[in-house]
C-alpha positions in Angstrom: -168.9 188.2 69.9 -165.1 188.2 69.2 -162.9 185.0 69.5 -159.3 185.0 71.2 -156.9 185.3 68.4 -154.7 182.0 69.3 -151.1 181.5 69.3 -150.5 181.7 65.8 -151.8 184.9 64.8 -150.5 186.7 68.0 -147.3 185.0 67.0 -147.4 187.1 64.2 -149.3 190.0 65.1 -146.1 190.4 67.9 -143.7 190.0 65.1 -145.2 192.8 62.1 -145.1 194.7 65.8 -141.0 193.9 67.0 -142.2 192.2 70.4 -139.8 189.8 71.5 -139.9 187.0 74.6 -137.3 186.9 76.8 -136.0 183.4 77.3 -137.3 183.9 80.7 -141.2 184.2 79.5 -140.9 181.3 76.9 -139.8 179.2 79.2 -142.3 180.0 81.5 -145.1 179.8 79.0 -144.3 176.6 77.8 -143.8 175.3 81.1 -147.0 176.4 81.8 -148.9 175.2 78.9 -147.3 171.6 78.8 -149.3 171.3 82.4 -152.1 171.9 79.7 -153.3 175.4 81.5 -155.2 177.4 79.4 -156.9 181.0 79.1 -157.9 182.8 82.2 -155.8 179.9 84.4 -152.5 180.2 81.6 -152.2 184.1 82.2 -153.3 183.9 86.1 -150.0 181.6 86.3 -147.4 183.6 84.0 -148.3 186.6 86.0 -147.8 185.0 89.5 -144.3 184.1 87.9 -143.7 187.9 87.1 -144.6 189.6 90.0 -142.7 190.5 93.2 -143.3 189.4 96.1 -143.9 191.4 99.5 -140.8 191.0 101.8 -138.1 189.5 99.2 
């Protein structure tokens, strides 16, 4: 069974790769996990930040 790879090694894994964060997304993230969300609830969150609504 594999194990998430936690913050610090996709922090790295993103920069060998040249991913960046907008200021946008970090601010969301961190918004986010100062509420203490986590996992499946973190991600569920960020991505109802990022997409558009119907009728806007």
């Amino acid at each position: 069974m594999t194990k998430p790879l936690g913050k610090g090694k996709a922090a790295k894994f993103a920069k060998v790769e040249g991913v960046t964060t907008s200021s946008k997304a970090a601010k969301t993230l961190k918004t986010y996990s100062d509420r203490g969300l986590k996992g499946d609830a973190l991600r569920s969150a960020i991505t109802g930040t990022f997409t558009n609504k119907k009728g806007k």
